[in-house]
N, C-alpha and C positions, 0 to 999 in steps of 0.2 A: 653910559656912566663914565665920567672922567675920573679919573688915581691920579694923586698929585704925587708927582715923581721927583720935586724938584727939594731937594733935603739941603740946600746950601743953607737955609736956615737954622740949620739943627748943628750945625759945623762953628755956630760961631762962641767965641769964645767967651762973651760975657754971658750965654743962657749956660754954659762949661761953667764958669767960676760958680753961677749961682746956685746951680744943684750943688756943687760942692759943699761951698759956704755954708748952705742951709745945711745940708749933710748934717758937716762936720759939728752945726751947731747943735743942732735939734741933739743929736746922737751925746754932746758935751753934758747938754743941760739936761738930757734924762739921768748920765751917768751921775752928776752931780747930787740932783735930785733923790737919787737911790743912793747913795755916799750919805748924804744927811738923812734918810729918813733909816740906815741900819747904824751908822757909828756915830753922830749924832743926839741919838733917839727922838728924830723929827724936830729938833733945834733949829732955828733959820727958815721954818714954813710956815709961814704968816695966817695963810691961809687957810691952813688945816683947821684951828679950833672955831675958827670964825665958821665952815665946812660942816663942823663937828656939832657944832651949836645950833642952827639950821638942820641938818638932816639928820640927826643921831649920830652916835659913836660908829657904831660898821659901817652904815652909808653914806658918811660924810667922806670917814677913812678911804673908800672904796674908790668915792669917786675923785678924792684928791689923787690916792696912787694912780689910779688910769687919766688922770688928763693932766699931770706933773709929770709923771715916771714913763709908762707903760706908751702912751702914744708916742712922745718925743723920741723914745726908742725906737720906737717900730721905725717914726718918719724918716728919723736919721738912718736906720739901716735900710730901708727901702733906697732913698734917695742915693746913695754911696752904691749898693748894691746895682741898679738900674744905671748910673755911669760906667760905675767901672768894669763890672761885668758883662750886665747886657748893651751897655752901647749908646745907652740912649738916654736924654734929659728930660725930667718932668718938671723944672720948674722954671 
């Protein structure tokens, strides 16, 4: 079984910028997203009643907050966390 040892690929600086980048975005537009959907009161989310209309009131609601809010969080603190702590880029 061959281990590929040779990590000069992981050194370079634009797959560095693009975890960043993405990071910094994902991580932006959840915090945004959560800014409008509490001070706001979901003003600017286009999406939501059209969401609402389609799936009902809670399940529309539900699935807007997790795939606007809840994931973009996660990605962006994943991606930030996984460079600058562990070392290493995932995208």
């Amino acid at each position: 079984m061959y281990i590929y040892t040779d990590k000069s690929q992981f050194n370079n600086p634009i797959n560095i910028m693009v975890t960043v980048i993405l990071g910094v975005f994902a991580l932006a537009y959840g915090l945004f997203t959560l800014y409008l959907r509490i001070f706001k009161q979901s003003k600017g989310l286009g999406k939501l009643d059209r969401m609402k209309d389609v799936y009902g009131e809670k399940i529309g609601k539900a699935i807007h907050i997790i795939s606007y809010t809840v994931l973009p969080l996660l990605i962006g603190v994943m991606a930030l966390v996984c460079h600058f702590v562990l070392g290493f880029d995932i995208f």
